[in-house]
C-alpha positions as CSV (number, residue, x, y, z in Angstrom):
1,X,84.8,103.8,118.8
2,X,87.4,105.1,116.4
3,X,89.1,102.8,114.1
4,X,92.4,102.0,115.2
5,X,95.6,100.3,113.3
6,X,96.2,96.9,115.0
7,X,98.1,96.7,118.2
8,X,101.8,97.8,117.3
9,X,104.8,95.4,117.9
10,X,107.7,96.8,119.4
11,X,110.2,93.5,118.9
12,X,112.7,95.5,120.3
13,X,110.7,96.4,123.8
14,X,108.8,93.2,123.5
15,X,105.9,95.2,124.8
16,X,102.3,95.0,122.8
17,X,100.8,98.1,122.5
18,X,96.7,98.9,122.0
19,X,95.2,102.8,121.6
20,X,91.5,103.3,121.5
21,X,89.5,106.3,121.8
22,X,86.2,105.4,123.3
23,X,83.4,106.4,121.1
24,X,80.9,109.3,121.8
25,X,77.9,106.6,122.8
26,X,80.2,105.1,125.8
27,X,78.2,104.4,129.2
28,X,80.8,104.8,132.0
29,X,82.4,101.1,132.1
30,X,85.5,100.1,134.2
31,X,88.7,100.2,131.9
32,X,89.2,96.5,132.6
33,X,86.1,95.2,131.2
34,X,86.3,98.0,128.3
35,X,89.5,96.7,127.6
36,X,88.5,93.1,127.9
37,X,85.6,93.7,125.3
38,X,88.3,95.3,122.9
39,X,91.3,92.9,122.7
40,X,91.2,89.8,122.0
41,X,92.7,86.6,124.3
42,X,92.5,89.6,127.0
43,X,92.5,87.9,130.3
44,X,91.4,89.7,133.8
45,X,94.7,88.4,134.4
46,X,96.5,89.6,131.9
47,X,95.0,93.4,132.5
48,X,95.3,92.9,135.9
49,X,99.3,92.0,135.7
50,X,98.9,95.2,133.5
51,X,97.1,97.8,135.6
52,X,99.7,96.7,138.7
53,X,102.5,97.6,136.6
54,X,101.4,100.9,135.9
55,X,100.9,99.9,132.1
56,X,96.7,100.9,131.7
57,X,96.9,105.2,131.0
58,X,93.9,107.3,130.3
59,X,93.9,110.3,128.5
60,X,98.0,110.4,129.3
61,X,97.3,109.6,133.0
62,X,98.5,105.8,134.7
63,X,95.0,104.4,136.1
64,X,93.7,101.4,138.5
65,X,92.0,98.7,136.9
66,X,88.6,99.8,138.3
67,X,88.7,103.3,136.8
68,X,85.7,103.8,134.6
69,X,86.2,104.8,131.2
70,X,84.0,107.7,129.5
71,X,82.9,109.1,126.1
72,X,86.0,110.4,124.2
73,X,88.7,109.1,126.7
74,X,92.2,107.8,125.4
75,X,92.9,104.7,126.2
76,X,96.5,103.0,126.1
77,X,97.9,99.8,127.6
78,X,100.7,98.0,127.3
79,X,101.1,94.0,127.4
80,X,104.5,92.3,127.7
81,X,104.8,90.3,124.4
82,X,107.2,87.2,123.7
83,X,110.1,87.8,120.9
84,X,109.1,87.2,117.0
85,X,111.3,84.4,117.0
86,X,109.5,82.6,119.9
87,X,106.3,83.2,118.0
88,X,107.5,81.2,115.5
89,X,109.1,78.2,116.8
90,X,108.6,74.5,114.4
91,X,106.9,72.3,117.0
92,X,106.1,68.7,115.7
93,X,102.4,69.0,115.9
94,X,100.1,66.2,113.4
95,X,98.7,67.7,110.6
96,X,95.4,66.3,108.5
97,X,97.2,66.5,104.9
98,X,94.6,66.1,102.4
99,X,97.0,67.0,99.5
100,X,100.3,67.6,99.1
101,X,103.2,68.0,96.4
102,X,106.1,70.3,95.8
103,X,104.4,73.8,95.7
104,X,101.2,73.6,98.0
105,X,99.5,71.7,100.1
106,X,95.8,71.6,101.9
107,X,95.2,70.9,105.2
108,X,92.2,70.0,107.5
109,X,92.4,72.1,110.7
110,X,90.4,70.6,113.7
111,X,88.6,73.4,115.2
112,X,90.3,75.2,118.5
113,X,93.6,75.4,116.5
114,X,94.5,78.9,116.0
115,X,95.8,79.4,112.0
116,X,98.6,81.5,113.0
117,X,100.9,82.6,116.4
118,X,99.5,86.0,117.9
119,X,98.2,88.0,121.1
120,X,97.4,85.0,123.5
121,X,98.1,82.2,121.3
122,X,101.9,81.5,120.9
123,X,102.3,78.5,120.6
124,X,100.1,75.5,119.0
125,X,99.5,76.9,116.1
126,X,99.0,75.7,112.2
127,X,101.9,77.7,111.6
128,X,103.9,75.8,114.3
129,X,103.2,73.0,112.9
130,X,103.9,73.8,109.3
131,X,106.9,75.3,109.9
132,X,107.7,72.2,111.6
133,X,106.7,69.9,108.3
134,X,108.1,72.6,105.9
135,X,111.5,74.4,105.5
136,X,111.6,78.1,104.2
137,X,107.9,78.6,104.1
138,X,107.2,82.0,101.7
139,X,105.3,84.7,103.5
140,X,102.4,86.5,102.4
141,X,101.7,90.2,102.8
142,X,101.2,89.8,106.5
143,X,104.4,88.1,106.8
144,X,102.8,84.7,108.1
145,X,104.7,81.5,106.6
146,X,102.8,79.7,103.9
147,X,99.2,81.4,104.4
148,X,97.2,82.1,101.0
149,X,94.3,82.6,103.6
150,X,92.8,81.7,107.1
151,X,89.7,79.9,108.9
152,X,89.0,81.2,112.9
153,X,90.4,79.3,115.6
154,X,87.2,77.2,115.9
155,X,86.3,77.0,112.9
156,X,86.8,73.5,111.4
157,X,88.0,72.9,107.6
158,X,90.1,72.8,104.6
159,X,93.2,75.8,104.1
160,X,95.7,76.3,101.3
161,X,99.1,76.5,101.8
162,X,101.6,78.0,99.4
163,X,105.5,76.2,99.7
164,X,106.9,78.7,97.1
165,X,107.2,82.2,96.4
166,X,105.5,81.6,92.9
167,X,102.5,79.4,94.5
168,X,102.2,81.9,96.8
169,X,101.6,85.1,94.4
170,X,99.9,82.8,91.7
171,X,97.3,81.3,95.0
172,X,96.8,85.0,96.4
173,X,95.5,86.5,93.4
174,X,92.8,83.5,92.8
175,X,91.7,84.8,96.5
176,X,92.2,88.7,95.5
177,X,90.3,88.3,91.7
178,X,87.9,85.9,93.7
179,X,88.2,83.3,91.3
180,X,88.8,80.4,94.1
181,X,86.2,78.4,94.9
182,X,85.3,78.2,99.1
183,X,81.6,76.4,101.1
184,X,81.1,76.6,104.4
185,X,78.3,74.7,106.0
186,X,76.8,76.1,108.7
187,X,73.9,75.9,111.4
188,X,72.0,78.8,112.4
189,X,69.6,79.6,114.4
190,X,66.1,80.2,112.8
191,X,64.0,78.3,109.7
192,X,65.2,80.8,107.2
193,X,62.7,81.6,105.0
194,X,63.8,81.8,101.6
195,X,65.7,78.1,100.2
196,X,68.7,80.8,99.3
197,X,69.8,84.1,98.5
198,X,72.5,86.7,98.1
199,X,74.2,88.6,101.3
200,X,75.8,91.8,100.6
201,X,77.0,94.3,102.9
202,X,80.1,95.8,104.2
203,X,82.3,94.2,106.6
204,X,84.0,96.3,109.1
205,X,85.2,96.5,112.9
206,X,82.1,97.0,115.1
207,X,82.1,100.4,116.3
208,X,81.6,99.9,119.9
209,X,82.8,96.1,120.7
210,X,86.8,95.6,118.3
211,X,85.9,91.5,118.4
212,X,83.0,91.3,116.3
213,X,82.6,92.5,112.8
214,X,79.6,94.4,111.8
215,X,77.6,95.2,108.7
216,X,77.5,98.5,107.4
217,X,74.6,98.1,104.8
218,X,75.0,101.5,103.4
219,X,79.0,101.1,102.6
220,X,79.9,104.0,105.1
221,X,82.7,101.8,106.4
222,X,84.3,98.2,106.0
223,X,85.0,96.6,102.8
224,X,82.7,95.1,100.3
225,X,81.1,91.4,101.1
226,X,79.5,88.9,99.3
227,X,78.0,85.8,100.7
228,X,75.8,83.7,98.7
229,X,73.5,81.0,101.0
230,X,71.8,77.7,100.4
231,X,69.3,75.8,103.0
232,X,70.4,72.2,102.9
233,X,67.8,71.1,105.7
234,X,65.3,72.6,108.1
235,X,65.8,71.7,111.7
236,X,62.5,73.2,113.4
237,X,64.5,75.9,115.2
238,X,67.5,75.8,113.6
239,X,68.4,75.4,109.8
240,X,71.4,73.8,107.7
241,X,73.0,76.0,105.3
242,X,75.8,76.4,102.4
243,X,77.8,79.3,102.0
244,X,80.0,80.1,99.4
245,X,81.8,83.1,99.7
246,X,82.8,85.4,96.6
247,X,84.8,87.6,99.1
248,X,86.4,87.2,102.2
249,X,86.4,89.3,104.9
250,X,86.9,88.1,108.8
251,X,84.2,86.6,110.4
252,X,82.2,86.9,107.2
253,X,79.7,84.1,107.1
254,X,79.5,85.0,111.5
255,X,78.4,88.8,110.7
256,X,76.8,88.1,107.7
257,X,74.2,85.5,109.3
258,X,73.8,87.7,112.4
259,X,72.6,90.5,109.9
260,X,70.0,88.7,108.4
261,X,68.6,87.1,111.6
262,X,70.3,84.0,111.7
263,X,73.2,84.1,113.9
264,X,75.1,80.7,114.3
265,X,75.0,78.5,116.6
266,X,76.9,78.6,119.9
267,X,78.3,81.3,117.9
268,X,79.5,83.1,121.4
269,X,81.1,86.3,120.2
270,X,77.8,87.0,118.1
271,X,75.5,86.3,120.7
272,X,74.6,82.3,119.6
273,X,75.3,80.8,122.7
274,X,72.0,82.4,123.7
275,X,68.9,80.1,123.2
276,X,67.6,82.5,120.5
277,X,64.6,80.6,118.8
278,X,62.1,77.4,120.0
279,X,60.0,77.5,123.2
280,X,59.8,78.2,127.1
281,X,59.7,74.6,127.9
282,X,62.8,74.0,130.7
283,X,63.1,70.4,129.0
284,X,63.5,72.3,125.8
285,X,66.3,74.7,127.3
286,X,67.7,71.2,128.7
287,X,67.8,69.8,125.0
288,X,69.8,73.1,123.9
289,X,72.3,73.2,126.4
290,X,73.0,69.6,125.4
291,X,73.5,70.5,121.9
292,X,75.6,73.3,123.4
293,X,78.1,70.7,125.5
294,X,77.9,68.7,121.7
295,X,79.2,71.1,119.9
296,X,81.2,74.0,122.0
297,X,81.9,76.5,119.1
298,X,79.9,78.1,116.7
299,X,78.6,75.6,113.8
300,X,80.9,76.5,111.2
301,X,83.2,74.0,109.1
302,X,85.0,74.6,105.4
303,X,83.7,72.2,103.4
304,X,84.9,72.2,99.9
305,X,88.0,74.4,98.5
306,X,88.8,75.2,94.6
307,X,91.4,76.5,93.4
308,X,93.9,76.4,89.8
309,X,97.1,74.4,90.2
310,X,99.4,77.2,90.1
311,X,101.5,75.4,88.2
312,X,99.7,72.8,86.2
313,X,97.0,75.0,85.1
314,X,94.4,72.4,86.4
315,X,91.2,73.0,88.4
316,X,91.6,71.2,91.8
317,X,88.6,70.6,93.8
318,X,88.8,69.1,97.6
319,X,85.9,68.2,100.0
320,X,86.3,67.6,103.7
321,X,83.7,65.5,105.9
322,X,81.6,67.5,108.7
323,X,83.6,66.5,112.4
324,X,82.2,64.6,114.4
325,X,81.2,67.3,117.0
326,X,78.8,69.5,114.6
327,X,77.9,66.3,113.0
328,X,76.8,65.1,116.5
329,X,74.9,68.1,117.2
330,X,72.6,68.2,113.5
331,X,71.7,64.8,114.6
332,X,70.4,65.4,117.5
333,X,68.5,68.5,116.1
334,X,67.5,66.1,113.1
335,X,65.7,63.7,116.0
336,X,64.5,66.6,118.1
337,X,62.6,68.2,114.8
338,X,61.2,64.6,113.9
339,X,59.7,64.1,117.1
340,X,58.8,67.6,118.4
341,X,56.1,67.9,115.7
């Protein structure tokens, strides 16, 4: 797969437009499920309305949705797209304020919110909702209102949120210089065998599926990622970790586990919906797919945030509590290891 810029925005058109070139390794695959493995919030529906528009071309050439898709072929496709202004309409939606004055503020997103309006997701957002609380929100570098950085739609946890230009600049280069202080906890799958350690590898778009990140150990592509671990608690089949990030890249923590072994879990882009450690036993598979209806996400929340007050020069610390959902679901794997000894 070659890397590709992300999908341009005509405004103008109000059409979304994705190129890829389909990598040298590609099994013959019907363009709608290549597509579908590519773009994200990519419906059959949504390709479908596509392909009977005459919007899905291969290698210049307007194709059916069951045409299959070969090694080096050009594909294009175009999505109707709302208006920028629609993406970012205030909508009166309740926000967990843990902290709050007149240049920043932190928030708890529940997981299944989406940080900020995009292909799929236009309305519901944290940005929605802060626009909402918030007049004149600066924009960062990506032009999103008010973002000094983002967690994934369902990941749970603490964000910063910059109210003025200054905050912003001042907040953006604790993130850049890695001077800001972020831990995740996590459960993966797997007793992990050393208490903690060190990640390192680069983080770039996986070659042959655009929705996961992958680790390129070498450095012959992606960016530069550091993610340092901690086992809180062993599980049997699953272990409790700390992460604290010294850089970050999308999905770190998700790729970086899945290198090592330990993929979270009901991770389901990364494969940890998949019972990937324990026994044959069907109650056993029962007891997982329990956990699964638990906690439907991958086990991921942002614990504690750090950060200097931009303006008072003070070190601000903030801690949030694990949600009910993933703490739900260590429980039950607490109980489960007790007993299944």
């Amino acid at each position: 797969m070659e890397p590709d810029n992300s999908p341009e925005l005509q405004e103008d058109e109000l059409f979304e437009h994705h190129r890829f070139i389909a990598s040298k390794g590609q099994e013959p695959l019907r363009v709608d499920k290549f597509l579908m493995n590519f773009i994200e919030n990519a419906t059959r529906n949504k390709i479908q309305k596509a392909a009977k528009d005459g919007n899905i071309w291969v290698n210049g050439t307007i194709v059916k949705q069951n045409y299959k898709v070969k090694a080096g072929d050009e594909v294009k496709v175009l999505f109707e797209h709302p208006p920028h202004e629609f993406l970012l309409v205030p909508e009166d939606i309740l926000l967990d304020i843990v902290y709050e004055d007149e240049v920043l503020l932190v928030v708890n997103k529940p997981a299944g919110m989406v940080v900020h309006p995009g292909h799929g997701n236009y309305s519901g957002t944290l940005i929605n909702a802060l626009i909402h609380h918030i007049d004149n929100l600066p924009v960062n570098s990506n032009e999103r209102p008010g973002l000094v950085h983002r967690i994934d739609k369902d990941t749970s946890g603490l964000l910063l949120v910059a109210k003025t230009e200054a905050a912003m600049t001042h907040l953006a280069k604790q993130f850049f210089n890695k001077t800001s202080e972020r831990e995740y906890v996590a459960l993966v799958w797997g007793n992990m065998e050393d208490d903690e350690g060190t990640i390192e590898g680069h983080i770039g778009r996986h070659p042959k599926n655009r929705l996961q990140m992958h680790v390129f150990p070498e450095g012959e592509a992606g960016k530069d990622a550091v993610t340092h671990y901690k086992v809180l608690e062993r599980l049997g089949y699953l272990t409790l970790v700390s992460c604290k990030l010294e850089t970050g890249r999308t999905h770190q923590i998700r790729a970086h586990m899945k290198y090592i072994g330990h993929t979270l879990f009901n991770d389901q882009r990364y494969g940890g919906e998949k019972i990937l450690k324990g026994t044959t036993f069907t109650k056993y598979k029962q007891f997982v797919e329990n956990a699964f209806k638990i906690l439907p996400r991958q086990a991921l929340h942002a614990k504690t945030l750090g950060f200097v007050h931009p303006v008072t020069g003070k070190m601000m610390r903030f801690d949030s509590e694990i949600p009910e959902d993933m703490a739900n679901c260590i429980e039950k794997w607490r109980h489960y290891s007790k007993h299944s000894q």
